[in-house]
Backbone as a printed PyTorch tensor [residue, N CA C, xyz], in Angstrom:
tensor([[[114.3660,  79.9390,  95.8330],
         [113.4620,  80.5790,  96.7700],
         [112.0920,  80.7370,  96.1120]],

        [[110.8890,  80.6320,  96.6620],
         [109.9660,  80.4020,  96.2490],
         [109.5280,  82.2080,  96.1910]],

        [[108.3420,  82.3490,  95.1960],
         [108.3250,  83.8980,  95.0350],
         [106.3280,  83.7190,  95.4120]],

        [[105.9800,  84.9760,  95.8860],
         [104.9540,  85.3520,  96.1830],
         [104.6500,  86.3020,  95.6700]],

        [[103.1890,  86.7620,  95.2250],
         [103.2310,  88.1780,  94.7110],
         [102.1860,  88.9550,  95.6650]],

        [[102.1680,  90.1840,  95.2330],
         [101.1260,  90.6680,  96.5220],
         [100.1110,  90.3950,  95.9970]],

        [[ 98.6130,  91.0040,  97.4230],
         [ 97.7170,  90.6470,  96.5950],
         [ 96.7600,  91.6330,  96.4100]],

        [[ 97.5300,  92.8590,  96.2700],
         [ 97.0560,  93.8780,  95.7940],
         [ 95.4340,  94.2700,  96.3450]],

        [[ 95.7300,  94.9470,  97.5960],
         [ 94.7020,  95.6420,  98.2140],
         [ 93.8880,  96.9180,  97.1200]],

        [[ 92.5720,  96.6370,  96.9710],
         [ 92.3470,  97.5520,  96.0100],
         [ 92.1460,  99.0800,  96.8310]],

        [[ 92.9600, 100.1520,  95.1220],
         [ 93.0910, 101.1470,  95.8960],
         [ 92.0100, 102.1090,  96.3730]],

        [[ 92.3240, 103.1170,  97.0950],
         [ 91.1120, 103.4410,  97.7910],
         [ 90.6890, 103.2180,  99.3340]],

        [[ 91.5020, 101.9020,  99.5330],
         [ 91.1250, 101.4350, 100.6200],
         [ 91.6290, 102.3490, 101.7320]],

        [[ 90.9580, 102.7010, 102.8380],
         [ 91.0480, 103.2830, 103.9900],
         [ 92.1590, 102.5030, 104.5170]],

        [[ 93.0050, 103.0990, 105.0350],
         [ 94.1020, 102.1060, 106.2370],
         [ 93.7130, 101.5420, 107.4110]],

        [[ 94.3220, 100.2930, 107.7000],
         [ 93.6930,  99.3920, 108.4900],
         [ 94.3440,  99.9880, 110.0240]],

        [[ 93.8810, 100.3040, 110.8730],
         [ 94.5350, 100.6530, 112.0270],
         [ 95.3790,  99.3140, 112.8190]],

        [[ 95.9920, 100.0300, 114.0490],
         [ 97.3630,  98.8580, 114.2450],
         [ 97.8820,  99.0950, 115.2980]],

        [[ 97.7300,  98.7770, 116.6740],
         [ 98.5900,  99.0430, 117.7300],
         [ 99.7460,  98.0900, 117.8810]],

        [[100.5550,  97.8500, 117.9400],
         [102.1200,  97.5850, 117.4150],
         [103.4130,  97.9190, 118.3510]],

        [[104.2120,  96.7940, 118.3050],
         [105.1300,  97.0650, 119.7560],
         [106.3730,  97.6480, 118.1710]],

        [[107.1140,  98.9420, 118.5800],
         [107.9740,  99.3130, 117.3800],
         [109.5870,  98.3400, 118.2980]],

        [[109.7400,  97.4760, 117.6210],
         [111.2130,  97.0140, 118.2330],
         [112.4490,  97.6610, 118.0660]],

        [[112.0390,  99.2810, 117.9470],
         [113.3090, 100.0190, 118.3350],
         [113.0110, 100.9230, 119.3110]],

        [[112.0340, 101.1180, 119.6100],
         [112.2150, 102.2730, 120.5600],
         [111.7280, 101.4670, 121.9130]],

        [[110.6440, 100.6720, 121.7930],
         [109.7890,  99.3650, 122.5260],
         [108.2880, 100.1140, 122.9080]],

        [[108.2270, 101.2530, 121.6620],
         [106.9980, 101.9640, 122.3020],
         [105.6820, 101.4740, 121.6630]],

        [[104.5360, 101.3070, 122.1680],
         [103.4790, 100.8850, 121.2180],
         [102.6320, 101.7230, 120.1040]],

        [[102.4050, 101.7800, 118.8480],
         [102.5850, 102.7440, 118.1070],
         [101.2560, 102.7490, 117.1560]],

        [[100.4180, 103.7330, 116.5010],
         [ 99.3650, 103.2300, 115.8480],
         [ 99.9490, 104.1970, 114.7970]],

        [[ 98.8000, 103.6780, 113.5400],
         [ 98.7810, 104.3780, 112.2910],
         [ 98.7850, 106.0450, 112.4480]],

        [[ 97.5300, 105.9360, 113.2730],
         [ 98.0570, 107.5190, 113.3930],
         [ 98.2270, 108.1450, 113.9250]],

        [[ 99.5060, 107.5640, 114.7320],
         [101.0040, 108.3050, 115.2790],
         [102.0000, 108.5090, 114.3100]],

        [[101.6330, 107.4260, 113.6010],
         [102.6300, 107.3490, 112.1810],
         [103.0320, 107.9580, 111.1890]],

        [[101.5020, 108.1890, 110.6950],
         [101.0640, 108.6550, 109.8970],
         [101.5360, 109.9800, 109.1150]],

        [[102.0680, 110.6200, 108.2270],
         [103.0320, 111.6790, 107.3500],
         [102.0780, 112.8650, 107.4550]],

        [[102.1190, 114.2700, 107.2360],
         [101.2900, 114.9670, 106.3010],
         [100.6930, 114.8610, 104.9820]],

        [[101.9150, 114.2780, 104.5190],
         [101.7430, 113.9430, 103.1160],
         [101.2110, 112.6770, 102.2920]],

        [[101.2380, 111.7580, 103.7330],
         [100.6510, 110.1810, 103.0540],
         [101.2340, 109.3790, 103.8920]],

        [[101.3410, 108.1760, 104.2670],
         [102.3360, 106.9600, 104.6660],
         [102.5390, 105.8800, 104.2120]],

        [[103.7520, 105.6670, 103.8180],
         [104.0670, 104.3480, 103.5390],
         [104.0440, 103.2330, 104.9040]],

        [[103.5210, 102.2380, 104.3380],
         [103.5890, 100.8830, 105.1900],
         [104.2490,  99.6970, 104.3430]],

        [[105.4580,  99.3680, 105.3140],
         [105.6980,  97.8910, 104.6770],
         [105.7540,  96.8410, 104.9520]],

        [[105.5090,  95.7600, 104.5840],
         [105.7850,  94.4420, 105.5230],
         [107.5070,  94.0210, 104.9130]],

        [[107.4900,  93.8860, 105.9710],
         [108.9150,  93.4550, 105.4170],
         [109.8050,  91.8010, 107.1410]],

        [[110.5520,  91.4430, 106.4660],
         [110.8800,  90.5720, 108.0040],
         [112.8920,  90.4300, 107.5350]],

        [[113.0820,  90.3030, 108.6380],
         [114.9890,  89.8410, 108.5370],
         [115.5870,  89.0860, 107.8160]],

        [[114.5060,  88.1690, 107.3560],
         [115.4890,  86.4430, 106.8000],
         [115.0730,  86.3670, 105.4460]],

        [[114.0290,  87.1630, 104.8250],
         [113.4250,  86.8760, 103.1280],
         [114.7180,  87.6460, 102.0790]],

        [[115.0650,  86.8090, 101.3430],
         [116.3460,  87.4180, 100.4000],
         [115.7000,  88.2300,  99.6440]],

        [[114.4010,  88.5820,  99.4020],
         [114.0100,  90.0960,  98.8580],
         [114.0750,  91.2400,  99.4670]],

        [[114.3770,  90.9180, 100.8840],
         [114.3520,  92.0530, 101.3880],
         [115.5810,  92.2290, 101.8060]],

        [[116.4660,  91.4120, 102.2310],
         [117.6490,  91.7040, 102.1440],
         [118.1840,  92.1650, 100.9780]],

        [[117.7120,  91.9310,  99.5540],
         [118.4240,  92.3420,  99.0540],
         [118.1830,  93.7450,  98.6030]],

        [[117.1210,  94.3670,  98.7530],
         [116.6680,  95.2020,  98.4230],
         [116.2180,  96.6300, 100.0930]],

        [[116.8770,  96.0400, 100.7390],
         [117.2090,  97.0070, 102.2940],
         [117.3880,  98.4680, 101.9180]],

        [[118.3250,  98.2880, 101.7010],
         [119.4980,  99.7580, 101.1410],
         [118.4880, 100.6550, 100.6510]],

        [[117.8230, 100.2280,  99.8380],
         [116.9200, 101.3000,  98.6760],
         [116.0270, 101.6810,  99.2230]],

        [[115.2210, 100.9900, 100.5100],
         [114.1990, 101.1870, 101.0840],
         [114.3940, 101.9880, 101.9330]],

        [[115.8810, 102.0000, 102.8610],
         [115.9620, 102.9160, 104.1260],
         [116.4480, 104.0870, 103.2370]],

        [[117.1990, 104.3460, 101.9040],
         [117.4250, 105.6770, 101.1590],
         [115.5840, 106.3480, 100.9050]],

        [[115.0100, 105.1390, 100.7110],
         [113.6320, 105.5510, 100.2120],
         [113.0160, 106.4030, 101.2810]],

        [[113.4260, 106.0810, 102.6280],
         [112.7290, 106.3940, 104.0170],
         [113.2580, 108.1120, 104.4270]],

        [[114.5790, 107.7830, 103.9110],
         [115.5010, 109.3910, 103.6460],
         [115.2350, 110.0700, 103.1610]],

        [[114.5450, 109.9290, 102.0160],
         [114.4680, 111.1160, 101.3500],
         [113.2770, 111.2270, 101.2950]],

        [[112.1870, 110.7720, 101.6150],
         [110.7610, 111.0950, 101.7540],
         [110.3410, 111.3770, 103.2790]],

        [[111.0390, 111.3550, 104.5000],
         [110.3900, 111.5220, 105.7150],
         [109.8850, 113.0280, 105.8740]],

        [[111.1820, 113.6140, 105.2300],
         [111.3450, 115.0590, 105.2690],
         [110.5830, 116.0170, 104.1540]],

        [[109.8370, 115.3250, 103.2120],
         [108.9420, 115.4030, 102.3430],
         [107.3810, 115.3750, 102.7730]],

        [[107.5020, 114.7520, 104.4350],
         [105.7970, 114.6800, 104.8810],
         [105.4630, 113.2240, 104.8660]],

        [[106.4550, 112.6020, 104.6770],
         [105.6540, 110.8740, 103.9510],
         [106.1690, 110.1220, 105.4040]],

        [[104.9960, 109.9080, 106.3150],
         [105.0770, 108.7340, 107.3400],
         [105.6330, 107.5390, 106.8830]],

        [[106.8390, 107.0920, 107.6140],
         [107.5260, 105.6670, 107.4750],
         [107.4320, 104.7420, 108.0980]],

        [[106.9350, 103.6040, 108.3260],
         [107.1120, 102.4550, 108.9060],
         [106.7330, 100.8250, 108.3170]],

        [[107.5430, 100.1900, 108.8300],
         [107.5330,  98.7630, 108.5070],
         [107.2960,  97.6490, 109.4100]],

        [[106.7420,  96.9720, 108.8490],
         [105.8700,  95.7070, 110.2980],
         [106.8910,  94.4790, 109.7120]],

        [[106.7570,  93.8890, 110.6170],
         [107.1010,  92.2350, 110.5550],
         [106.0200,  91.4590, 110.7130]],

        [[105.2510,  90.1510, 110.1480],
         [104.0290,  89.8370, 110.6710],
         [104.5190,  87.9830, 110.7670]],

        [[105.6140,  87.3930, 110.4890],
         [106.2140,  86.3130, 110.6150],
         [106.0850,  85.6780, 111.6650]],

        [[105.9160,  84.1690, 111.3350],
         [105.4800,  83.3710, 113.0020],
         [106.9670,  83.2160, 113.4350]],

        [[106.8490,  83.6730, 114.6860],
         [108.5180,  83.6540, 115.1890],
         [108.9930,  82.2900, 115.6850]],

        [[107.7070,  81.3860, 115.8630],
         [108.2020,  80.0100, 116.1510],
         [108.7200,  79.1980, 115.2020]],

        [[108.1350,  79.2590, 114.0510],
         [108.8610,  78.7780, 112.9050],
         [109.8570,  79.1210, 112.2140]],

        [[109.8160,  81.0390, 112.3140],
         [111.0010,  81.2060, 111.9030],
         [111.6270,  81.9500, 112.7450]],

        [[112.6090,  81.7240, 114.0680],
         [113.2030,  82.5090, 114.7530],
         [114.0030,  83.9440, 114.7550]],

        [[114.3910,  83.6180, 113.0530],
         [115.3940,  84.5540, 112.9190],
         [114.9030,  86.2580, 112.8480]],

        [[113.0430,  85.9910, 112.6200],
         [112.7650,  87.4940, 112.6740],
         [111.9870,  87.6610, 114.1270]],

        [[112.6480,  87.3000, 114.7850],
         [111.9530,  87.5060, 116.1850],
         [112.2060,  88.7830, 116.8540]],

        [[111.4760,  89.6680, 117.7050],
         [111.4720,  91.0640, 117.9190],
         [112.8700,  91.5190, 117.9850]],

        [[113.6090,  90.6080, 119.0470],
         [115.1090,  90.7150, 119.3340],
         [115.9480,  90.9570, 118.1790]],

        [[115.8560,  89.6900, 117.0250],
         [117.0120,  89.8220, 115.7840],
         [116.4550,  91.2040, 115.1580]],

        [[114.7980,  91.8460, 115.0940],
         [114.1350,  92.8690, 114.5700],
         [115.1600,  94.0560, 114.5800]],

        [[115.2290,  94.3160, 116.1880],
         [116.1940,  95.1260, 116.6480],
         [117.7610,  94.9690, 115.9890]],

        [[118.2570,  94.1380, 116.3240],
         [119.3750,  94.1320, 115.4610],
         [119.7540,  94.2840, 113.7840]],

        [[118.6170,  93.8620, 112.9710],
         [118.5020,  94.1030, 112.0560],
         [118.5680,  95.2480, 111.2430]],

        [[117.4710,  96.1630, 112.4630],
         [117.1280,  97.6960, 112.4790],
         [118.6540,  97.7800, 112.7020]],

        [[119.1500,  98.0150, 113.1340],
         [120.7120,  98.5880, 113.5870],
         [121.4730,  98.3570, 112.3500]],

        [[121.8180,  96.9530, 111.9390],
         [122.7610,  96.4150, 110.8560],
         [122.1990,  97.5220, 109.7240]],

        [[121.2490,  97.5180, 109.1890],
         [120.7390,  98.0600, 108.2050],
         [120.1150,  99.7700, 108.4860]],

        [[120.6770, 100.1890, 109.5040],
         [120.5830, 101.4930, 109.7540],
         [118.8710, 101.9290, 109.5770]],

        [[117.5560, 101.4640, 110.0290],
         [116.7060, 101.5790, 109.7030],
         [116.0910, 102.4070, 111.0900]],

        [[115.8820, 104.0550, 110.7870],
         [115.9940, 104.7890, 111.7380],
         [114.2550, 104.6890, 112.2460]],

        [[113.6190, 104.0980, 111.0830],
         [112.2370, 104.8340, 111.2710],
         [111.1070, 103.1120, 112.1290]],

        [[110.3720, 103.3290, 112.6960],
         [109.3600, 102.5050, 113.0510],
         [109.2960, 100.8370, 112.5640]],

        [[110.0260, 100.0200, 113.2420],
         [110.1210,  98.4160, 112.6600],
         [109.4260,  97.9690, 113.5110]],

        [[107.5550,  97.2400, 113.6140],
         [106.7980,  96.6700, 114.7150],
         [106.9600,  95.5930, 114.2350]],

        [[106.4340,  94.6440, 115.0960],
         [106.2420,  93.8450, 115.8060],
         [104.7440,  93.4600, 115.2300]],

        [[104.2660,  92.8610, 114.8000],
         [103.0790,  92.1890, 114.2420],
         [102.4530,  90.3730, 115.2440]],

        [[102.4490,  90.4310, 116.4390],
         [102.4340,  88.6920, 116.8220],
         [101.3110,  88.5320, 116.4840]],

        [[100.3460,  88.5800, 116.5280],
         [ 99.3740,  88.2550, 116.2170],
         [ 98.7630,  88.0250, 114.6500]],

        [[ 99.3810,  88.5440, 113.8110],
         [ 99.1740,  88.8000, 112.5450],
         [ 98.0320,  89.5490, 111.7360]],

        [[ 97.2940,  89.9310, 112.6200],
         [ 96.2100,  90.5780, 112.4940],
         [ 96.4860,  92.2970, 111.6820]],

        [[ 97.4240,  92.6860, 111.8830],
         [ 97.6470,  93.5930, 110.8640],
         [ 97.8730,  93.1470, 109.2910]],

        [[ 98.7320,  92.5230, 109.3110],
         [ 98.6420,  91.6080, 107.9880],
         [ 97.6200,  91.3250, 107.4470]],

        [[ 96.9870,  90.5020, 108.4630],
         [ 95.5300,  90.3140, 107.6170],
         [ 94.6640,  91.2210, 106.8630]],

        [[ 94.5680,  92.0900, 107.9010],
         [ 93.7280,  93.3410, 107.6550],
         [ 94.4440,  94.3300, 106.4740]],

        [[ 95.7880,  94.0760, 106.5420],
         [ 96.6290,  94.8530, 104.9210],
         [ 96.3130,  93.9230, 103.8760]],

        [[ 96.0320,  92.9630, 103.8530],
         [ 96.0410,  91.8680, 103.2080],
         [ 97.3930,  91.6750, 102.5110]],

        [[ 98.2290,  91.2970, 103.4620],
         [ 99.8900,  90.8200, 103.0600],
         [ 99.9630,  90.1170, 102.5080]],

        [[100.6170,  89.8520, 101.9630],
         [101.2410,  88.4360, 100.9230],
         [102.2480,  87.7750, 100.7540]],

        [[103.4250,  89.3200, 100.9520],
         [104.6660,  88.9810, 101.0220],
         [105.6650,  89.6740, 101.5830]],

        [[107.1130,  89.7090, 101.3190],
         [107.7990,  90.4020, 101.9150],
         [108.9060,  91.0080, 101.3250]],

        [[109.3270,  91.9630, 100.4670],
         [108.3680,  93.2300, 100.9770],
         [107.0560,  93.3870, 100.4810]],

        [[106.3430,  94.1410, 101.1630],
         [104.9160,  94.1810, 100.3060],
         [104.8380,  95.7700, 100.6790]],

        [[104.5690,  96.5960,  99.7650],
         [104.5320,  98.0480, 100.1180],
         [102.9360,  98.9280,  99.6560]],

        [[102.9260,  99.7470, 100.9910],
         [101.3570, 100.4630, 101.1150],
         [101.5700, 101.4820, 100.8750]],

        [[101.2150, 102.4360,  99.8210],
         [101.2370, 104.1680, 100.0560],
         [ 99.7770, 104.3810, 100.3300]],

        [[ 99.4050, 105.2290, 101.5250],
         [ 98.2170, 105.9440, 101.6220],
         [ 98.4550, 107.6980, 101.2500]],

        [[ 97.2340, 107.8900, 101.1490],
         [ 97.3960, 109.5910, 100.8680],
         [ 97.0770, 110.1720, 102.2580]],

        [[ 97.4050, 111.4090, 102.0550],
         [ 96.8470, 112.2080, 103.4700],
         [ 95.3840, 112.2150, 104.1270]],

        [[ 94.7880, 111.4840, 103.3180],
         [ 93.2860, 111.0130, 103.6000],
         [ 93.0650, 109.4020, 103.7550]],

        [[ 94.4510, 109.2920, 104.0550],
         [ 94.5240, 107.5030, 104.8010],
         [ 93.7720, 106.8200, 103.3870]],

        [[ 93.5280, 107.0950, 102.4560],
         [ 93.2510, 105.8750, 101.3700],
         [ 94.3460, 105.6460, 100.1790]],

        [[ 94.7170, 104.0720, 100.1960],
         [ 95.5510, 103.9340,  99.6000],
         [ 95.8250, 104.2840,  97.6010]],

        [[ 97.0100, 104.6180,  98.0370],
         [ 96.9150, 105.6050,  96.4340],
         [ 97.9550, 104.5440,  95.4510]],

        [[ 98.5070, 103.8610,  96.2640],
         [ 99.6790, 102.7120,  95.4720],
         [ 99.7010, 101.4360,  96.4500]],

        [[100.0290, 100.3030,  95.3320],
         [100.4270,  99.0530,  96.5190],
         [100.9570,  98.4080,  95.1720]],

        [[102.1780,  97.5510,  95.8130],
         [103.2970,  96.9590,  94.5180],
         [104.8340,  96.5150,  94.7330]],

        [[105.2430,  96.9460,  93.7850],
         [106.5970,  96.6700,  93.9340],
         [107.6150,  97.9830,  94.1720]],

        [[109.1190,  97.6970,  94.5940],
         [110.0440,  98.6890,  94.6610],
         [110.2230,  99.0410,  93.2040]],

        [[110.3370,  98.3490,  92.8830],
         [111.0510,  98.1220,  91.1710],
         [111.2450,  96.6910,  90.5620]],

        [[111.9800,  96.9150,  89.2510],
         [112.1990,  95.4230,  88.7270],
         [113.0890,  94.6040,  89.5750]],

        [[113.8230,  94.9530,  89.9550],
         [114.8200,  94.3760,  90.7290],
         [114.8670,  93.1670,  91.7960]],

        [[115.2600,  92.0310,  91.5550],
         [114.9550,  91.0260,  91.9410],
         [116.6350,  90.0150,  92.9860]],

        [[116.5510,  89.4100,  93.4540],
         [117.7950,  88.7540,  94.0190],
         [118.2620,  87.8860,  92.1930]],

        [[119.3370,  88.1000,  91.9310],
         [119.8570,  87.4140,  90.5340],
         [119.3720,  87.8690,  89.6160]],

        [[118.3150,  88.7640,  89.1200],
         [117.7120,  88.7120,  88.3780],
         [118.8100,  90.2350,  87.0540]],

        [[120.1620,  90.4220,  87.9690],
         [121.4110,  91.1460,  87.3880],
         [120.4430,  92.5410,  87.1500]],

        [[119.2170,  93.1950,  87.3160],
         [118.5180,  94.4760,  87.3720],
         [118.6080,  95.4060,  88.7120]],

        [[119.4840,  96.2550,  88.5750],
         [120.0850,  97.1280,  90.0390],
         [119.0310,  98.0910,  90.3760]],

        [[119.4010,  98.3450,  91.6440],
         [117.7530,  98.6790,  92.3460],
         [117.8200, 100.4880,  91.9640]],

        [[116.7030, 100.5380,  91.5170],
         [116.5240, 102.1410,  91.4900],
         [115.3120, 102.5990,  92.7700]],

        [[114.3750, 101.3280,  93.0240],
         [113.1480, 102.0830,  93.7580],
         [112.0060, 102.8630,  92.8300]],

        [[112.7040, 102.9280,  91.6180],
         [111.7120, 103.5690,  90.8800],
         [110.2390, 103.6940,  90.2840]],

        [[109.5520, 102.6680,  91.0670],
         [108.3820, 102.3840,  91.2100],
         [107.4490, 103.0970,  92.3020]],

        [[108.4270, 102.7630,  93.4840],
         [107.6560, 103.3010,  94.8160],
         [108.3530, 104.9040,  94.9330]],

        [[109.2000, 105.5050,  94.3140],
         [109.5930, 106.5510,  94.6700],
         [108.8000, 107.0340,  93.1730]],

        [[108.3260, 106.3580,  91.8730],
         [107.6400, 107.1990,  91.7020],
         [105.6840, 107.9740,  91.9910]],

        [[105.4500, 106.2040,  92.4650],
         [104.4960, 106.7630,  93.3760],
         [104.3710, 107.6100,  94.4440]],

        [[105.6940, 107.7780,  94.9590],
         [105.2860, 108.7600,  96.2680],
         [105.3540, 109.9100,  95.5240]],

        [[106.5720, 110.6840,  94.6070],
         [106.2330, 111.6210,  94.0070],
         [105.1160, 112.1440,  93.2510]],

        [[104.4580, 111.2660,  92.9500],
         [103.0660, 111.6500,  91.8960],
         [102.1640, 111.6590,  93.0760]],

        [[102.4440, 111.2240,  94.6090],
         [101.4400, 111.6670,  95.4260],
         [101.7780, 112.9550,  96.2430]],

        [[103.0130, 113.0900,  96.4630],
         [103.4610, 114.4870,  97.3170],
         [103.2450, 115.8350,  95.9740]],

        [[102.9990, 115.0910,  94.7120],
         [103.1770, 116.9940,  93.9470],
         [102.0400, 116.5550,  92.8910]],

        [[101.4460, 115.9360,  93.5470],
         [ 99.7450, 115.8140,  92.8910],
         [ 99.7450, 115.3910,  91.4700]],

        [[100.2230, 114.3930,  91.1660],
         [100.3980, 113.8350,  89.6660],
         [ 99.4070, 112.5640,  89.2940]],

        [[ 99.2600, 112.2530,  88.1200],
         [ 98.7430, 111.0010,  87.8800],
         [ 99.9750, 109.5670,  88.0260]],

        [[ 99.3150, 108.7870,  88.4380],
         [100.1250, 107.8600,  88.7450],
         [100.2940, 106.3590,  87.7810]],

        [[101.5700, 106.0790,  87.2930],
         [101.3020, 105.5680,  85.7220],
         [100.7180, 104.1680,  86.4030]],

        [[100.2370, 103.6270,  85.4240],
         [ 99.8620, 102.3860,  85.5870],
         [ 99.7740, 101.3000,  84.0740]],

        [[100.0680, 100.1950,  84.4640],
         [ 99.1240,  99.4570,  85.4340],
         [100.8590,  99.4720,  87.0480]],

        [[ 99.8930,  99.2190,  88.2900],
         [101.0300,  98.8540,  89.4780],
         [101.3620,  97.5010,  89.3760]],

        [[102.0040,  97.6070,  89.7120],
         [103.1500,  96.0620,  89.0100],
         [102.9060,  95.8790,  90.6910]],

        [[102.5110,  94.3150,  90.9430],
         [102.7130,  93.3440,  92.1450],
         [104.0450,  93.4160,  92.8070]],

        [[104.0780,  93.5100,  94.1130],
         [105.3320,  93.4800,  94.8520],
         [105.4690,  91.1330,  94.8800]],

        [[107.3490,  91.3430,  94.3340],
         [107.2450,  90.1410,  94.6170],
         [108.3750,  89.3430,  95.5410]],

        [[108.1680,  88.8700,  96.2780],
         [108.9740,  88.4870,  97.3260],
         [108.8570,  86.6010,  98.1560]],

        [[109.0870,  87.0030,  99.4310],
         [108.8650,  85.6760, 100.4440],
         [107.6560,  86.0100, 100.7700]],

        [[106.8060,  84.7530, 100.5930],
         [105.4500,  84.4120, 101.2420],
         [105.5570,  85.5770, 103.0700]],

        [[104.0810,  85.7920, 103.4830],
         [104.2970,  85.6780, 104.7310],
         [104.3970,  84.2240, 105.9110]],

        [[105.0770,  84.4600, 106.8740],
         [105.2080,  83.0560, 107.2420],
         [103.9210,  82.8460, 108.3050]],

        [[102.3270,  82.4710, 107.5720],
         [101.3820,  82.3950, 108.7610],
         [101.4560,  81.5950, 109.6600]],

        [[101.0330,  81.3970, 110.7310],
         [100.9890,  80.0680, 111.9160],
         [ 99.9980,  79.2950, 111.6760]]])
């Protein structure tokens, strides 16, 4: 499988706004409806990339234990559905289900959110602060499909903590690395 890395939106950046069909509820949804007290995560993520399958589990625990912390959750798909069917709004929905993913999965057709996140890959993960500028962008952790390193999340869960209880945040942020996005 070919690997992509992100391309690291520099931080600071204001969040890109986003009206968005969520393929679980079918409601149309913006950033800030989304949006946490405490900050929001954004992810790109799609059904068929083996990084994200393999790394699901950690992300919807990640979504658990930070919603209730203030931290807005949601994840886009931005994949051309003609080329690749399998993340099409419909399988979205089912996906959301298989993988118990309670919180906000849109719908991206146009790709124009992507763009404007400047995506790269999949997963690709956004923390903003409560002042909508981004405070992290990177990886879950080391943890890779084969790479025999079991997922802790300990990257993005320790960025959200050093943003919900006001900490410095270590660095350098390690690139999220995954499946390309699939542009048209």
């Amino acid at each position: 499988m070919a690997q992509t890395a992100s391309a690291m939106l520099p931080l600071g950046t204001i969040a890109p706004d986003f009206y968005l069909k969520d393929t679980n509820s079918n409601d149309m949804l913006s950033f800030e409806d989304l949006k946490g007290s405490k900050g929001t995560l954004v992810m790109f993520i799609c059904n068929h990339c083996p990084f994200v399958i393999h790394s699901i589990k950690e992300v919807v625990m990640i979504a658990n234990d930070y919603r209730v912390q203030g931290i807005g959750i949601v994840a886009i798909s931005s994949n051309d559905t003609v080329k690749y069917p399998e993340d099409s709004p419909e399988l979205m929905t089912e996906f959301a289900i298989e993988n118990k993913i309670d919180f906000p999965y849109l719908y991206d057709e146009t790709q124009e959110t992507a763009k404007a996140y400047n995506a790269a890959c999949t997963p690709d993960f956004y923390l903003f602060d409560n002042q909508d500028k981004l405070f992290y962008r990177g990886q879950l952790d080391d943890s890779r499909p084969g790479n025999g390193i079991s997922l802790s999340g300990s990257d993005l869960r320790g960025a959200i903590d050093a943003l919900i209880y006001n900490r410095s945040l270590k660095e350098p942020q390690k690139p999220s690395i995954g499946c390309s996005i699939k542009w048209k």
